[in-house]
C-alpha positions in Angstrom: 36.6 -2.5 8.7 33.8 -3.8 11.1 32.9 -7.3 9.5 29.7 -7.2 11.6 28.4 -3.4 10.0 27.3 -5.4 6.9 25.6 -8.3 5.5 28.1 -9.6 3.6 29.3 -11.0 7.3 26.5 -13.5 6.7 27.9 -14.2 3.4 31.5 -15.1 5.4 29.4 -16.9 7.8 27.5 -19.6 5.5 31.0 -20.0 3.7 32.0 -21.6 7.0 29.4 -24.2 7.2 27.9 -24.8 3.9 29.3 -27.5 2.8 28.9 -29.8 6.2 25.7 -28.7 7.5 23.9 -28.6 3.3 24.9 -32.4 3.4 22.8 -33.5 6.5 19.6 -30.7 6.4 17.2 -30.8 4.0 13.7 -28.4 4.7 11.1 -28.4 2.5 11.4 -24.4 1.0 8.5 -22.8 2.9 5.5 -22.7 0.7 5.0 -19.0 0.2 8.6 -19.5 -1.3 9.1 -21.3 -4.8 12.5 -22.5 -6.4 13.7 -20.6 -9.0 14.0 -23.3 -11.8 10.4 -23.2 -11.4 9.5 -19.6 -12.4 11.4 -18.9 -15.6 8.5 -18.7 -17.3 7.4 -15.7 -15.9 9.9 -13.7 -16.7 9.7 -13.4 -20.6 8.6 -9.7 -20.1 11.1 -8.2 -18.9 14.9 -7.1 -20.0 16.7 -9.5 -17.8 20.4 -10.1 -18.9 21.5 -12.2 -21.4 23.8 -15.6 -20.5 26.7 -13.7 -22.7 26.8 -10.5 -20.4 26.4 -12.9 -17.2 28.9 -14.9 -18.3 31.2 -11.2 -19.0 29.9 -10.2 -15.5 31.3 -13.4 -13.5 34.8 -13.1 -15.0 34.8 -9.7 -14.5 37.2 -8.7 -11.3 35.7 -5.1 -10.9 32.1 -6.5 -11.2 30.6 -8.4 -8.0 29.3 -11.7 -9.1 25.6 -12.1 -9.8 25.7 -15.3 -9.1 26.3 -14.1 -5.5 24.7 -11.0 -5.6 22.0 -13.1 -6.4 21.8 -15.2 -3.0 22.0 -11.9 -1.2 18.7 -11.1 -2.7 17.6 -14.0 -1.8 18.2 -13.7 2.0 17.0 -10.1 1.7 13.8 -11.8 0.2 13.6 -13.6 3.3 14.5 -11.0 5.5 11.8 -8.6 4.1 9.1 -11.6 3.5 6.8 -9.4 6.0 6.8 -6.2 3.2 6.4 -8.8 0.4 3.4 -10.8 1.6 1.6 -7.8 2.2 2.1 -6.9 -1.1 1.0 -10.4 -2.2 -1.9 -10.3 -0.2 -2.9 -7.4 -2.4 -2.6 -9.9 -5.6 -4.4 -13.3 -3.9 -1.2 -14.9 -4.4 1.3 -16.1 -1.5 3.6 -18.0 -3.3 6.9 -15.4 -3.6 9.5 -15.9 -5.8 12.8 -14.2 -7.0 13.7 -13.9 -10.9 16.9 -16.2 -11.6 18.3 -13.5 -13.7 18.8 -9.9 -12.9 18.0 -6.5 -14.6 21.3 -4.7 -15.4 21.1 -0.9 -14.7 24.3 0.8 -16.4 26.4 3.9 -15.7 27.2 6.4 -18.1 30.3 4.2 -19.5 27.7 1.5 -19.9 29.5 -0.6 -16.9 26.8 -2.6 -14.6 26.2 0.1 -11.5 23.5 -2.1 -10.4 21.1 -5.8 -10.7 17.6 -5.2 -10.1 15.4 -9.0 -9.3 12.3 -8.9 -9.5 10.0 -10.3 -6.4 7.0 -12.3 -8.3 3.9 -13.4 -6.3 2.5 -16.1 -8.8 2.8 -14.6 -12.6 2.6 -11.3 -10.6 5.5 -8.7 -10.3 4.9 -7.4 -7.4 8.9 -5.4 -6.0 12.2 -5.2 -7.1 15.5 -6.4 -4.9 18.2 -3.9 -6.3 22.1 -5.0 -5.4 25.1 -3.8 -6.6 26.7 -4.3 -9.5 30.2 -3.3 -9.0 32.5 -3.7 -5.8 32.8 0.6 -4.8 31.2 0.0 -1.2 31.8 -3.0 1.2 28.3 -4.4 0.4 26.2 -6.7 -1.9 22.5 -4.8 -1.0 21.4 -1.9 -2.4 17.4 -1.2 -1.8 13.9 -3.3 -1.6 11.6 -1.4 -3.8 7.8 -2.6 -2.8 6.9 -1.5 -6.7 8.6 -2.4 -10.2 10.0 0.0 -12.4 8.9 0.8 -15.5 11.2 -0.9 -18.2 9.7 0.9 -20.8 11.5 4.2 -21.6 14.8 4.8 -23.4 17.0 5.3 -19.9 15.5 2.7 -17.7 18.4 1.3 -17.5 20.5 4.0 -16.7 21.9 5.2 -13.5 21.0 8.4 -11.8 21.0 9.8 -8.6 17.2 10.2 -9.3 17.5 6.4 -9.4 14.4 5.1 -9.0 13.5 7.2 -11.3 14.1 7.6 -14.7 15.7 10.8 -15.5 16.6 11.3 -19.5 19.9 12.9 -20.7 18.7 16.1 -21.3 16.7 16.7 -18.1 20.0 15.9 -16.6 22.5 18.0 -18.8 20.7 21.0 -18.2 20.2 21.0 -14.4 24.3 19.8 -14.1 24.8 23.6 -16.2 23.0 25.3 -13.7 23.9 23.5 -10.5 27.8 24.0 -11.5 27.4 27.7 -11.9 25.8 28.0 -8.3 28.6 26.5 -7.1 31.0 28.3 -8.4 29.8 31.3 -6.3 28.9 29.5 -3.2 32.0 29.6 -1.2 30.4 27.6 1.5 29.8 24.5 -1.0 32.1 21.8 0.1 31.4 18.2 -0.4 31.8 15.4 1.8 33.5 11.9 0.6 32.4 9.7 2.7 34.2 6.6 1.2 36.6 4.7 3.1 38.5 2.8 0.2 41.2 1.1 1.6 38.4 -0.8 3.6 36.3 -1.4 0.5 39.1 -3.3 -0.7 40.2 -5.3 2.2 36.5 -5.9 2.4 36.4 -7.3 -1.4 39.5 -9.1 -1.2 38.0 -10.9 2.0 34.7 -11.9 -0.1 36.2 -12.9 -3.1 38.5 -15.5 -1.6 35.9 -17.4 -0.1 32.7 -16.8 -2.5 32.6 -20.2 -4.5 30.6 -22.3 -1.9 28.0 -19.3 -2.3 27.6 -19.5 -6.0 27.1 -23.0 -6.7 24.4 -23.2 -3.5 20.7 -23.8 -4.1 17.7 -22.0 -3.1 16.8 -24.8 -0.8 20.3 -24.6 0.8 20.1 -20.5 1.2 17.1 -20.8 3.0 17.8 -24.0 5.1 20.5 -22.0 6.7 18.7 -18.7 6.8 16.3 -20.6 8.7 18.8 -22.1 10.7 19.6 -21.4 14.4 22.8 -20.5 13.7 22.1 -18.1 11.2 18.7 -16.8 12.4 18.5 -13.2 13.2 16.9 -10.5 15.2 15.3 -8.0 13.5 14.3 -4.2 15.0 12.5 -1.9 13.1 11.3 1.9 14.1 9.5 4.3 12.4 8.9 7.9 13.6 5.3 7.8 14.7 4.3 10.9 13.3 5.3 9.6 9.4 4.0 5.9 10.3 0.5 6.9 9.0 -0.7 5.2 5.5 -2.5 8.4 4.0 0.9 10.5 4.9 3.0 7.9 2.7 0.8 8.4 -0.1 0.6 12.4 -0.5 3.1 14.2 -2.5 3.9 17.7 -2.9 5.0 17.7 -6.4 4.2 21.1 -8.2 7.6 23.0 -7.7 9.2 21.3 -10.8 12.3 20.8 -8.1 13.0 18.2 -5.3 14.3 20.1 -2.9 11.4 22.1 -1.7 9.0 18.8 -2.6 11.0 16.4 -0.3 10.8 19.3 2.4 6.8 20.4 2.3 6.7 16.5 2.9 8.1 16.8 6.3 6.7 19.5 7.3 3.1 17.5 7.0 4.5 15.4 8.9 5.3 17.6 11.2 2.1 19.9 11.4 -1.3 19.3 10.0 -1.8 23.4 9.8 0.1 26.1 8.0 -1.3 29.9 8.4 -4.1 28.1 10.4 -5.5 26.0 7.3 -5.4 22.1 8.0 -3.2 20.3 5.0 -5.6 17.5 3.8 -3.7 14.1 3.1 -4.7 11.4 1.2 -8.3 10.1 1.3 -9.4 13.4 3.0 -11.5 16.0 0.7 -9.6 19.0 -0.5 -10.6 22.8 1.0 -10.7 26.3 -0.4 -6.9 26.5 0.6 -5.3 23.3 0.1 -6.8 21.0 -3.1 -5.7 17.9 -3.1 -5.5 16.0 -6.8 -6.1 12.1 -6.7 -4.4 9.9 -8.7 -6.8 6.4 -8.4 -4.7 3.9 -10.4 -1.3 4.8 -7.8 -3.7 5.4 -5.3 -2.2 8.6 -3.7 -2.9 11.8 -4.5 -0.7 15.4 -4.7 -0.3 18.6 -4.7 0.7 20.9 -7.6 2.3 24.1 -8.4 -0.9 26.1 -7.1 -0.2 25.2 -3.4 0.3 27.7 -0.9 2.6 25.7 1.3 5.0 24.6 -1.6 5.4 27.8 -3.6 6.6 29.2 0.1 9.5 26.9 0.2 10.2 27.3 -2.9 10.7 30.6 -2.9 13.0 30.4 0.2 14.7 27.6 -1.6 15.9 29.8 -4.4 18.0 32.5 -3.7 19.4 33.4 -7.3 16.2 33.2 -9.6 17.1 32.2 -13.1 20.7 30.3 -12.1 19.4 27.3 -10.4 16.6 25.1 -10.6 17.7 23.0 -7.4 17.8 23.2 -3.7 21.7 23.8 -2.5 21.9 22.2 1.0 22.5 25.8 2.4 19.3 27.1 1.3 17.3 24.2 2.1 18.7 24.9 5.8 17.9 28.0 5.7 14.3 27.7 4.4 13.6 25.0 7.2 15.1 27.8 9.5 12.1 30.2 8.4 9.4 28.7 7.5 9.3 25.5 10.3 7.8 26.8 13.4 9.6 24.7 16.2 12.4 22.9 14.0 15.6 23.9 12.3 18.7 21.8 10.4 21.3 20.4 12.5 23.8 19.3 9.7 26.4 16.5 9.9 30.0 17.2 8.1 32.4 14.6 7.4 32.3 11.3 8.3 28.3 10.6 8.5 28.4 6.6 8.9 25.3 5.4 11.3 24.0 9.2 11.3 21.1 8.9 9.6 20.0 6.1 11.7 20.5 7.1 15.0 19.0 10.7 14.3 16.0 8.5 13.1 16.1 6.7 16.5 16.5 10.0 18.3 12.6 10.6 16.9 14.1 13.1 13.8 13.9 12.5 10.3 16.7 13.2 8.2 17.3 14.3 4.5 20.0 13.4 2.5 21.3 15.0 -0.7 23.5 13.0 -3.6 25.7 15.2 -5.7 27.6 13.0 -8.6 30.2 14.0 -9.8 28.4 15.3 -12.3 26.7 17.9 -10.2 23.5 16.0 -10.2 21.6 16.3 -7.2 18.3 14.4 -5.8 16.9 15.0 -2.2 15.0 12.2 -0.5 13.6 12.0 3.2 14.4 9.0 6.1 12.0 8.3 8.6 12.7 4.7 9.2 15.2 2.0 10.3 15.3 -1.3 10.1 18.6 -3.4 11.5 19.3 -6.6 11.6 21.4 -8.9 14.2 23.0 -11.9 14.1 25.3 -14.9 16.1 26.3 -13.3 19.4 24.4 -9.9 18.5 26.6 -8.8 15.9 24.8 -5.8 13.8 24.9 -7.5 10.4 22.6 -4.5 8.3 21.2 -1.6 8.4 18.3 0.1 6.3 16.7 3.5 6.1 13.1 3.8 5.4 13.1 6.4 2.8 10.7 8.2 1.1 11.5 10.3 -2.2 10.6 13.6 -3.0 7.4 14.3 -4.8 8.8 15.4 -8.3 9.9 12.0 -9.0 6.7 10.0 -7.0 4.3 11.8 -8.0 4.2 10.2 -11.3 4.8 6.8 -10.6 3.1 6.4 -7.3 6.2 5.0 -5.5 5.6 4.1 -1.9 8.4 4.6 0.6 11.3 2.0 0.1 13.9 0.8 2.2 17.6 1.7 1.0 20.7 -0.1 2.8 22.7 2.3 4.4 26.0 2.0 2.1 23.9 2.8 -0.8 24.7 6.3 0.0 28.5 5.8 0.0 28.5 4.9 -4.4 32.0 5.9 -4.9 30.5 8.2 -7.4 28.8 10.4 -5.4 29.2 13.1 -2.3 26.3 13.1 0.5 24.8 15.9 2.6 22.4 14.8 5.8 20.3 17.4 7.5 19.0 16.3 10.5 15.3 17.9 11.8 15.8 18.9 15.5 14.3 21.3 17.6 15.0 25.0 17.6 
């Protein structure tokens, strides 16, 4: 296992020294930062855990503490301050702070897959910082959401690969039915594991021997040696220029009831402002006889339904047995890039895919990857980002991908583009694809 590939290192790292150097420094919190004790009243409105299933969690050896997972949040609070004050600029409120208590999202056998704390700026709700729940991959973070969910509906709380999104049972049980009989005729279909669990173990076994300095340290004390020298780290972000463009982020192609072709028309904006020689409007820009753009002002951003040219072309490539399947198999989505994108086609990555996405990011080409559970269930989303971290002696201690999802699931909750730590694609429940867009 490489101890430096995640941020649990830093974890390892303030074992070392807590105790010694939280005895002779005491900051003052920065000010745009506020101490949890302070802030429980805010947090009456949402579905935050209870003290019995905390309490369940902590003695729980399969279940990573949220105690710790906790802190983790904390330092990616810090990490990611820039993406949360912008947001709290938005609210006249620069005073962040992160919920003591997590939101529990459950699997299917109602164990903890995931804690969700929320980022308040004042009495404002503002993101979410989403760890992991359980110990399946050799990490604590999981995604910074710049939005927060909606708690409201009967599956909130309930895992999916659609996750953000809330997907209901029956949504889910019918697409499984028809995914599984596509690929029981696809020949070609075979999934990559991309798990390595003797190292998520050795990894665990490392983290839980040393984790009770962690737990019992304070706010003050996390960010005293965040902000320390010692700890301090170097931060490098890209995003490909072409996708780095606010109006771009906030159009969706959502009309083809599936994600596949969505997530791909998406690119393809990105890519080319014209298809069969009629400019694409995006976001803010008035619709044309071709292309008409719908607007949804309280998400601000704005879509693209069933009607649209552009879409119900990939669709139609994306579906090569009409009536059997109402999602995108990698294969075809290949394939439909292959036709329909004038100077780009699918280079895809078998096997062992650690770091890929990120260096085909860094190589100027976005990616998509594809999460089949075991279930069958799939979900396509769209990186165009990295952001990596570095620490003492240059050590790589993270690694995110910007990610955008596909429009089926935005387009109704206006989600912006997130950032998802790079292990969140290696849930021991799932099997990955990764198409990288290169040039033909």
């Amino acid at each position: 296992m490489n101890k430096n590939s995640s941020p649990c290192f830093w974890i390892a790292l303030i074992v070392t020294i807590a105790i010694g150097f939280s005895s002779c420094r005491e900051n003052q919190l920065d000010e745009k930062f506020v101490v949890a004790d302070e802030i429980d009243a805010c947090e009456g409105r949402f579905p935050f855990a209870s003290d019995e299933d905390l309490k369940s969690f902590e003695q729980n050896s399969e279940v990573i503490d949220p105690r710790l997972a906790r802190k983790q949040a904390l330092l990616d609070l810090f990490q990611f301050q820039d993406v949360f004050s912008d947001l709290s600029r938005n609210r006249d409120c620069d005073n962040l702070h992160l919920s003591s208590r997590p939101i529990v999202v459950y699997d299917e056998e109602d164990q903890p897959k995931l804690y969700e704390f929320i980022v308040f700026a004042g009495n404002n709700a503002i993101a979410t910082i989403t760890t992991f729940a359980t110990k399946e991959v050799a990490d604590i973070s999981a995604c910074v959401l710049p939005f927060v969910r909606n708690y409201t509906g009967q599956f909130a709380q309930q895992f999916s690969a659609n996750y953000p999104s809330t997907t209901s049972n029956a949504e889910s049980g019918s697409r499984d039915n028809q995914v599984k009989s596509k690929i029981a005729l696809d020949s070609r279909f075979d999934l990559n594991f991309v798990m390595s669990t003797s190292d998520i173990k050795s990894f665990w076994k490392g983290v839980d021997e040393k984790v009770s300095p962690v737990v019992s340290m304070s706010d003050q004390q996390i960010h005293d040696l965040y902000t320390s020298q010692l700890l301090r780290s170097n931060t490098r972000e890209y995003t490909i220029p072409s996708f780095n463009k606010e109006n771009l982020k906030r159009t969706r192609f959502a009309g083809s009831g599936w994600c596949g072709p969505c997530a791909m028309a998406w690119v393809y904006r990105g890519l080319y402002d014209h298809y069969d020689e009629s400019y694409i409007p995006l976001h803010g820009e008035p619709s044309n006889e071709v292309f008409h753009l719908n607007v949804d002002e309280l998400n601000n951003v704005s879509f693209y339904d069933k009607e649209n040219v552009l879409l119900s072309k990939l669709a139609d490539l994306c579906r090569t047995e009409k009536n059997l399947i109402t999602g995108t198999l990698p294969n075809d989505f290949d394939n439909a890039v292959g036709v329909a994108f004038p100077t780009k086609r699918i280079l895809r990555h078998k096997g062992e895919i650690k770091g890929a996405p990120r260096k085909a990011i860094l190589r100027g080409n976005p990616v998509y990857l594809v999460v089949f559970t075991k279930k069958a269930e799939l979900h396509y989303i769209i990186g165009f980002g990295t952001k990596d971290t570095y620490g003492l002696f240059g050590s790589h201690t993270n690694s995110w991908i910007l990610v955008t999802d596909n429009g089926t699931n935005t387009k109704d909750y206006g989600f912006m583009p997130y950032y998802r730590n790079s292990h969140f694609f290696n849930l021991s429940n799932k099997f990955l694809y990764m198409g990288e867009f290169v040039s033909k």
